[in-house]
Biopython code that builds the backbone (N, CA, C, O; Angstrom):
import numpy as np
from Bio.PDB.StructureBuilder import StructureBuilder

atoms = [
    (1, "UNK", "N", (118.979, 201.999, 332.707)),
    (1, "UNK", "CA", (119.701, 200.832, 332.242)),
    (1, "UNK", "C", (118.872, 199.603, 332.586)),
    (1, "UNK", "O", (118.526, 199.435, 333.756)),
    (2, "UNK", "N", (118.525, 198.714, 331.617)),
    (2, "UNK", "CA", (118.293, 197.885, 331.709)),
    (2, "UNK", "C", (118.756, 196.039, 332.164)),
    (2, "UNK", "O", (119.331, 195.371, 331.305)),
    (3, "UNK", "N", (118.582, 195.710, 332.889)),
    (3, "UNK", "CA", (119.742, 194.623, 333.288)),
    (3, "UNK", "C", (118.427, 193.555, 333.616)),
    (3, "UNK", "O", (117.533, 193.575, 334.462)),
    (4, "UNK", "N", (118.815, 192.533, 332.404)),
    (4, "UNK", "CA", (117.790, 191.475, 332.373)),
    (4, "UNK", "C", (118.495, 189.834, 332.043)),
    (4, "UNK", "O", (119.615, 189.884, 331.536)),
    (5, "UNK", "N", (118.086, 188.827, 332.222)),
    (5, "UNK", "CA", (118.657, 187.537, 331.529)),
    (5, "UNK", "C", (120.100, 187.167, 331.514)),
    (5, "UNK", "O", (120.632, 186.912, 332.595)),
    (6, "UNK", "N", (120.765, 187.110, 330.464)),
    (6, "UNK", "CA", (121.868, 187.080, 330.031)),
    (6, "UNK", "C", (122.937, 188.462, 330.635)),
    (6, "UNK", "O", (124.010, 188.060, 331.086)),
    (7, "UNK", "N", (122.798, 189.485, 330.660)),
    (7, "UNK", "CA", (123.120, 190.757, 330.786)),
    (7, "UNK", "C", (123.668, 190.421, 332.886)),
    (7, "UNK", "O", (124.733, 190.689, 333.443)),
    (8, "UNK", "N", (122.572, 189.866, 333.380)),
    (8, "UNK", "CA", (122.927, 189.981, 334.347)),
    (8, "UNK", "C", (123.870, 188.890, 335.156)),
    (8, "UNK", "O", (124.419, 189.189, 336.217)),
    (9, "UNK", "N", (124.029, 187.244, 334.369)),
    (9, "UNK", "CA", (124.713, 186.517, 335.000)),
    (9, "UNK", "C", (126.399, 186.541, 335.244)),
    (9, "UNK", "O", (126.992, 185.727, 335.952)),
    (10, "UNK", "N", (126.989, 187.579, 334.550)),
    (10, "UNK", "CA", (128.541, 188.467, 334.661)),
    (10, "UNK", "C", (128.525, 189.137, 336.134)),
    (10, "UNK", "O", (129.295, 188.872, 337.057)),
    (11, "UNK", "N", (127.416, 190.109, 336.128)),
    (11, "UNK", "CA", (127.148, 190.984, 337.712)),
    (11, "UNK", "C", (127.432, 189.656, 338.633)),
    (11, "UNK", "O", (128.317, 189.521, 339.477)),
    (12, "UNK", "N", (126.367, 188.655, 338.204)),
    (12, "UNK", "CA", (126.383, 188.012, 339.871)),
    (12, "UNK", "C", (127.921, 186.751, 340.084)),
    (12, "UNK", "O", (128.196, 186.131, 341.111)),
    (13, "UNK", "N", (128.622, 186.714, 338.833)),
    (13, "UNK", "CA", (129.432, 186.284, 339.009)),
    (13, "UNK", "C", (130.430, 187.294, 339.661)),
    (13, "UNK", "O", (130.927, 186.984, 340.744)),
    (14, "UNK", "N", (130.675, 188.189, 339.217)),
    (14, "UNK", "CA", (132.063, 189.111, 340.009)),
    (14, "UNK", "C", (131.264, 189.222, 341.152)),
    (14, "UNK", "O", (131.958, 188.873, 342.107)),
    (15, "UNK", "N", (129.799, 189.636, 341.629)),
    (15, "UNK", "CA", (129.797, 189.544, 343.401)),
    (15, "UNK", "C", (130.189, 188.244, 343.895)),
    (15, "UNK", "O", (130.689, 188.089, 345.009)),
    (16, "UNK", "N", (129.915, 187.085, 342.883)),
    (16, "UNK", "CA", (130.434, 185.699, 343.732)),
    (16, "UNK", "C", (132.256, 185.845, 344.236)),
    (16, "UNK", "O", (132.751, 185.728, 345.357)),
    (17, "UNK", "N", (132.999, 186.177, 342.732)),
    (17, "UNK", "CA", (134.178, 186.152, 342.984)),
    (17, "UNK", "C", (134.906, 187.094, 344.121)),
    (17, "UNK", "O", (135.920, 186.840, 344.771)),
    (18, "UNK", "N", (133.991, 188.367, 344.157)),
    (18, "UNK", "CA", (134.382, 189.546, 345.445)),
    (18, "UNK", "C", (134.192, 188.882, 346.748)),
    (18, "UNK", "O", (134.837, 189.060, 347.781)),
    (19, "UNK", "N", (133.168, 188.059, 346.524)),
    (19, "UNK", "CA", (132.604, 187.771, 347.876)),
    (19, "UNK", "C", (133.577, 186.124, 348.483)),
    (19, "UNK", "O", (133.639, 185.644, 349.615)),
    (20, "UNK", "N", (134.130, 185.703, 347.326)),
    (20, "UNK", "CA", (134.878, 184.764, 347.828)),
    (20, "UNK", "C", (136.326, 185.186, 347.946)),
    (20, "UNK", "O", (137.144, 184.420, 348.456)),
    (21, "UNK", "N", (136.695, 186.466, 347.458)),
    (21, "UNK", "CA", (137.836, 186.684, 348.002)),
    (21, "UNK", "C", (138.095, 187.629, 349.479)),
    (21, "UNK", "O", (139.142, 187.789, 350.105)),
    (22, "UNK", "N", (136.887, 188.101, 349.715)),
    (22, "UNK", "CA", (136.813, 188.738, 351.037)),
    (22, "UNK", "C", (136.992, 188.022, 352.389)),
    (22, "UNK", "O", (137.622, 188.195, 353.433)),
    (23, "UNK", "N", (135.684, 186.672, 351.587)),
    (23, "UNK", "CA", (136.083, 185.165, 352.652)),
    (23, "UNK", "C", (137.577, 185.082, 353.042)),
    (23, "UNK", "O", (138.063, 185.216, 354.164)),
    (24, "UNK", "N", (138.299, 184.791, 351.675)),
    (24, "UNK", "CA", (139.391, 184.110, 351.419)),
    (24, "UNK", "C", (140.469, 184.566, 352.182)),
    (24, "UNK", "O", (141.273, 183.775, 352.674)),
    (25, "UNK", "N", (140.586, 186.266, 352.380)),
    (25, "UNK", "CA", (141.209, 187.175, 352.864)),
    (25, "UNK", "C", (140.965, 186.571, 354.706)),
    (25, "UNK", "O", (141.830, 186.278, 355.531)),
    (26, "UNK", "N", (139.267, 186.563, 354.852)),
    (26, "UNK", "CA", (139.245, 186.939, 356.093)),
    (26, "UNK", "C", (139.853, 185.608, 357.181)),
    (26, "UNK", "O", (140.409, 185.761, 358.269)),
    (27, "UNK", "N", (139.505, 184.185, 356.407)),
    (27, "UNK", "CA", (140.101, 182.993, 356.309)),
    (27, "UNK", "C", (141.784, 182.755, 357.127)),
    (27, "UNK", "O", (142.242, 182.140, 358.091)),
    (28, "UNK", "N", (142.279, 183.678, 356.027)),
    (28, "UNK", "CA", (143.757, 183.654, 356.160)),
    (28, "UNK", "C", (144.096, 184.840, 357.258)),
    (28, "UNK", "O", (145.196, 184.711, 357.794)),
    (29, "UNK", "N", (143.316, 185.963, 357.663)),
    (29, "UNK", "CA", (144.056, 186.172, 358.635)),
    (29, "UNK", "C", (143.430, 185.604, 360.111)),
    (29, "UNK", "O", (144.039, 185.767, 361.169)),
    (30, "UNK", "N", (142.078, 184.892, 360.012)),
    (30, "UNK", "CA", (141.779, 183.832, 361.144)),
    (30, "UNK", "C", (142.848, 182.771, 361.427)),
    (30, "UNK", "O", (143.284, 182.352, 362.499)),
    (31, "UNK", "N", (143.147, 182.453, 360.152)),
    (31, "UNK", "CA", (144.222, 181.317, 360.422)),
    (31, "UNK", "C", (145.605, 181.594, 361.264)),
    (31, "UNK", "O", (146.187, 181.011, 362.179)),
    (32, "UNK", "N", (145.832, 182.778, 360.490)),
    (32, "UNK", "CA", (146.888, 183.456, 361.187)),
    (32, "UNK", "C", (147.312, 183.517, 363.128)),
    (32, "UNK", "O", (148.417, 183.432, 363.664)),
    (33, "UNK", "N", (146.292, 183.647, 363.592)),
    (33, "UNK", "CA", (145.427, 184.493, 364.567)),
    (33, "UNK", "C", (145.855, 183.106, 365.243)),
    (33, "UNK", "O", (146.577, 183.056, 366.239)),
    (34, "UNK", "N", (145.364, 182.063, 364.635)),
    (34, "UNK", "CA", (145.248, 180.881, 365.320)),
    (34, "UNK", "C", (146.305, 180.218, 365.585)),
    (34, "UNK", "O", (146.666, 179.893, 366.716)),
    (35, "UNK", "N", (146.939, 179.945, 364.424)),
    (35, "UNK", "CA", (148.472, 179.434, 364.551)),
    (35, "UNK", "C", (149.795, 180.616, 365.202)),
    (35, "UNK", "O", (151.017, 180.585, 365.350)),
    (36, "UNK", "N", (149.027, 181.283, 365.369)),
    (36, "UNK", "CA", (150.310, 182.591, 365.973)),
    (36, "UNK", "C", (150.189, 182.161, 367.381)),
    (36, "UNK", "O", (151.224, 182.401, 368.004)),
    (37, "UNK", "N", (149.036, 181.469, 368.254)),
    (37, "UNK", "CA", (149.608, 181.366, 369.552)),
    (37, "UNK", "C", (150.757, 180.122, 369.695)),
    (37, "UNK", "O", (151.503, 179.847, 370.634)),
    (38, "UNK", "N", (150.631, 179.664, 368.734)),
    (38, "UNK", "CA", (151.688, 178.161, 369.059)),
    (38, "UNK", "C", (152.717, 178.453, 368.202)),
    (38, "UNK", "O", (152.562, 177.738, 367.212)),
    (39, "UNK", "N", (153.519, 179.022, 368.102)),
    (39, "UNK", "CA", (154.676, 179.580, 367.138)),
    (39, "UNK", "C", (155.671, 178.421, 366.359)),
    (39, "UNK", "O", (156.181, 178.581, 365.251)),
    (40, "UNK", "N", (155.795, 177.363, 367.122)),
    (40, "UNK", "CA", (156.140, 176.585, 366.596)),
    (40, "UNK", "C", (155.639, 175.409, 365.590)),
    (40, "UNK", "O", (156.432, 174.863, 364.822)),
    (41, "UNK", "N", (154.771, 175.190, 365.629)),
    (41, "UNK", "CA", (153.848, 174.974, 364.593)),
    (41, "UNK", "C", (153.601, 175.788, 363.484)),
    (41, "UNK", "O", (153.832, 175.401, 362.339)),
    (42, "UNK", "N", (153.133, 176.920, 363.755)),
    (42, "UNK", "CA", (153.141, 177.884, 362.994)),
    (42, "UNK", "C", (154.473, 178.459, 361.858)),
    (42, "UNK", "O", (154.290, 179.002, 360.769)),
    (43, "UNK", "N", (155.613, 178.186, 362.416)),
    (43, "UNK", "CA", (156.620, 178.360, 361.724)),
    (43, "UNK", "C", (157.160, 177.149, 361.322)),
    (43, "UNK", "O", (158.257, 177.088, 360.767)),
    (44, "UNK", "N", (156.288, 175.917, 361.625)),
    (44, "UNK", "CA", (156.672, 174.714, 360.838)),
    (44, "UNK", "C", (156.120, 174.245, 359.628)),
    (44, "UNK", "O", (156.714, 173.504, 358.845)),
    (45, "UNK", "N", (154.768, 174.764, 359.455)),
    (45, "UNK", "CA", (153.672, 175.311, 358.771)),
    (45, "UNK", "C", (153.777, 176.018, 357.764)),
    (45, "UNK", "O", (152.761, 175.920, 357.075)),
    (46, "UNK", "N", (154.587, 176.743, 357.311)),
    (46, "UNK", "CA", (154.967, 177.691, 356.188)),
    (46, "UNK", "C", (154.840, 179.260, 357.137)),
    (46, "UNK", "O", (155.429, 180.230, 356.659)),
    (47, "UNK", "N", (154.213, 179.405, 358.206)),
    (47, "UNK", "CA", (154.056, 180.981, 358.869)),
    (47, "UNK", "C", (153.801, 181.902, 358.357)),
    (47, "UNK", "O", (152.617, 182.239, 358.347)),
    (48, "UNK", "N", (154.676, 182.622, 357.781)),
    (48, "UNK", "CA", (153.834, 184.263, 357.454)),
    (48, "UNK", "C", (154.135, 183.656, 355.642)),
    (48, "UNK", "O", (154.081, 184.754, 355.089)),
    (49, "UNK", "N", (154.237, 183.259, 355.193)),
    (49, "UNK", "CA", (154.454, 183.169, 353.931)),
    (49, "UNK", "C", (153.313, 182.396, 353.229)),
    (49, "UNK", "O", (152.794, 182.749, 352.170)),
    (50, "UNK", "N", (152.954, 181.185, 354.023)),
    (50, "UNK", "CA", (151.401, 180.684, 353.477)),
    (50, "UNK", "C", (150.763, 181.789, 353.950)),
    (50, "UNK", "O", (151.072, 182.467, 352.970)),
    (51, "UNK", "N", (149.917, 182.812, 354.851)),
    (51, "UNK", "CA", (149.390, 183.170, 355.047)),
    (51, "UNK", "C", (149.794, 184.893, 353.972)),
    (51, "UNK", "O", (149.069, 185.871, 353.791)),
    (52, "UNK", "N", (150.995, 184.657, 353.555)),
    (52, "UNK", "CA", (150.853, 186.243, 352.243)),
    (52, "UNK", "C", (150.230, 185.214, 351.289)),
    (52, "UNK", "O", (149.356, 185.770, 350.624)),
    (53, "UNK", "N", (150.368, 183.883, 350.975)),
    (53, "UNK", "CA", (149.934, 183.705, 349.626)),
    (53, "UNK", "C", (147.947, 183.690, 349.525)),
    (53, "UNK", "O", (147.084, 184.043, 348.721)),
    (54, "UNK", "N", (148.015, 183.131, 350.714)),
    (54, "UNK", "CA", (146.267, 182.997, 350.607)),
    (54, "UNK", "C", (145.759, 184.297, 350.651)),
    (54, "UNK", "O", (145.005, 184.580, 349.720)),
    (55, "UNK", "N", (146.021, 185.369, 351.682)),
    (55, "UNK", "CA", (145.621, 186.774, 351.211)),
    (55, "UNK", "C", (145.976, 187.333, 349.673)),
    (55, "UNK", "O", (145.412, 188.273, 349.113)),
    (56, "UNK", "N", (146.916, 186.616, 349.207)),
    (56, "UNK", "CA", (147.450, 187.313, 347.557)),
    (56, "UNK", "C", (146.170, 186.453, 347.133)),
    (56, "UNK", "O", (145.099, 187.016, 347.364)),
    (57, "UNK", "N", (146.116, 185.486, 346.690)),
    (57, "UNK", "CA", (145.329, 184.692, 346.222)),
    (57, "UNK", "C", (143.221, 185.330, 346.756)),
    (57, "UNK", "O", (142.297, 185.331, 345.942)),
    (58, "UNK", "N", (143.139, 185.617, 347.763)),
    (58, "UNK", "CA", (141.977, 186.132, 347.955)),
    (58, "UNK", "C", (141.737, 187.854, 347.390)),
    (58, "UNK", "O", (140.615, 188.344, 347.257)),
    (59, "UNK", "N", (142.867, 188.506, 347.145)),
    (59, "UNK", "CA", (143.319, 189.725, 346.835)),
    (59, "UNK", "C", (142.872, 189.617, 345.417)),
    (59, "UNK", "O", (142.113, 190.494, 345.005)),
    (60, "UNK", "N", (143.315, 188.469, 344.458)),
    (60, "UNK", "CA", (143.221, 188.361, 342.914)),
    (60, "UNK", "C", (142.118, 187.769, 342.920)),
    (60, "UNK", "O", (141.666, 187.826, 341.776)),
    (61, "UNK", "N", (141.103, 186.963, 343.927)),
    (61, "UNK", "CA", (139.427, 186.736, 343.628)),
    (61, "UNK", "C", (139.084, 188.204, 343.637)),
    (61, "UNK", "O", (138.304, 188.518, 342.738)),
    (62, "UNK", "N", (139.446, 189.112, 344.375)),
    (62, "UNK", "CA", (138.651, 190.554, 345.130)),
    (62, "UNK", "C", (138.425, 191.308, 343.528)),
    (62, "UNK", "O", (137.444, 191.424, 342.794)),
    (63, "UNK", "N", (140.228, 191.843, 343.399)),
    (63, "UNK", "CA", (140.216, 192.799, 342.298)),
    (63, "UNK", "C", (139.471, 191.736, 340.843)),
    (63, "UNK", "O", (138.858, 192.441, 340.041)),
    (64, "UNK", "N", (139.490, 190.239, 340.500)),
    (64, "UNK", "CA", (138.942, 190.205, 339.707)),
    (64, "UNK", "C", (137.567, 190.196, 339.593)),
    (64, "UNK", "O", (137.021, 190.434, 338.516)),
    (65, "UNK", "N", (136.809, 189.884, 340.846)),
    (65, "UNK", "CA", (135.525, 190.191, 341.169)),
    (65, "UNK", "C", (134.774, 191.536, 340.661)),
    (65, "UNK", "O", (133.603, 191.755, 340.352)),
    (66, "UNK", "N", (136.149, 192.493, 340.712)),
    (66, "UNK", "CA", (135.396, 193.707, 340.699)),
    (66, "UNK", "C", (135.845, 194.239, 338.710)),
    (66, "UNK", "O", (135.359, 195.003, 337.876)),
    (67, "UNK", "N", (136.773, 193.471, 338.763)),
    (67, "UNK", "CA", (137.139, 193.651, 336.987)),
    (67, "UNK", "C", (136.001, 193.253, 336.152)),
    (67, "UNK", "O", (135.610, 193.687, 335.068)),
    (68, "UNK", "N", (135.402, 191.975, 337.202)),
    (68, "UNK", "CA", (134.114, 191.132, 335.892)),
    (68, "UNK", "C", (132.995, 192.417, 336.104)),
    (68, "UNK", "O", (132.577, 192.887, 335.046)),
    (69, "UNK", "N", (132.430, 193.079, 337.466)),
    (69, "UNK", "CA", (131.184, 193.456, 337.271)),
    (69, "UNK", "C", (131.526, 195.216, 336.806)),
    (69, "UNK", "O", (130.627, 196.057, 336.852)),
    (70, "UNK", "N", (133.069, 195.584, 336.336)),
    (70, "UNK", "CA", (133.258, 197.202, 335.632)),
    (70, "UNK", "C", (132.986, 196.826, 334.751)),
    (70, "UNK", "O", (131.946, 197.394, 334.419)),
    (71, "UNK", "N", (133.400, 195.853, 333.754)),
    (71, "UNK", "CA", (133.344, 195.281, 332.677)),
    (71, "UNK", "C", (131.864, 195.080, 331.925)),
    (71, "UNK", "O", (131.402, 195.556, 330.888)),
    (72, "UNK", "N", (131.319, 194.132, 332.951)),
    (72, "UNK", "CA", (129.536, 194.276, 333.085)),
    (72, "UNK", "C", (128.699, 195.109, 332.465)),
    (72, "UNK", "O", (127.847, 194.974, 331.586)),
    (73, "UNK", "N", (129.250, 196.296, 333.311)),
    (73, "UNK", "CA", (128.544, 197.293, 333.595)),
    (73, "UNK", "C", (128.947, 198.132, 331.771)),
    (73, "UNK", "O", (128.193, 198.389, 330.832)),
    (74, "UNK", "N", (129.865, 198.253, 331.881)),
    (74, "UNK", "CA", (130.315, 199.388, 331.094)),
    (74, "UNK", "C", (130.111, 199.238, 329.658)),
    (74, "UNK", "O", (129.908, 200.259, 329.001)),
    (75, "UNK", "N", (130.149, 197.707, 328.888)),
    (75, "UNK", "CA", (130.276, 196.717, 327.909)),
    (75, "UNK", "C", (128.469, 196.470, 328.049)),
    (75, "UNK", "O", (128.010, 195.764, 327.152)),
    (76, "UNK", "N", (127.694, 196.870, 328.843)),
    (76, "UNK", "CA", (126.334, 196.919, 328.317)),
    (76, "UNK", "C", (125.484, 198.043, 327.650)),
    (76, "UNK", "O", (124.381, 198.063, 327.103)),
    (77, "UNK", "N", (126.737, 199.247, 327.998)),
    (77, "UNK", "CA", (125.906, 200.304, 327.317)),
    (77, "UNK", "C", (126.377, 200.518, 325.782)),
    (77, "UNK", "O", (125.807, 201.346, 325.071)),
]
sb = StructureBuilder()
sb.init_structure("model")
sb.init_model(0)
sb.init_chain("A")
sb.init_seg("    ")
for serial, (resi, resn, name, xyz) in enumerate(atoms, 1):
    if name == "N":
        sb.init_residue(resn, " ", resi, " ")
    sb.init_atom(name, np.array(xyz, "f"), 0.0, 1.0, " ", f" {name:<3s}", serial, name[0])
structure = sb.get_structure()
């Protein structure tokens, strides 16, 4: 298989998008981590509910990361 020019700027976009939702993921449960020793803050903060949305939200960079480079891949042969 050949993967040249044009062909390849899809690949390096879904590793961008995988790779920013792995961040995104790892982000939100640092945050977590952090605001969990002060509980009150933390539950003034939005608490476990901002911290499902930013993992959902880093979850839908991940799986679409990996939708752009099946797609890539498969749509070149």
């Amino acid at each position: 298989m050949n993967l040249a020019g044009a062909s390849v700027s899809p690949i390096v976009l879904g590793v961008f998008a995988f790779l920013l939702g792995m961040g995104a993921i790892a982000v939100a449960l640092r945050t977590r981590r952090r605001r969990a020793r002060y509980a009150e803050t933390y539950a003034a903060s939005g608490g476990v509910f901002y911290t499902a949305v930013q993992i959902g939200c880093g979850a839908i960079l991940l799986v679409g990361g990996l939708a752009i480079i099946v797609l890539a891949l498969t749509l070149k042969r």
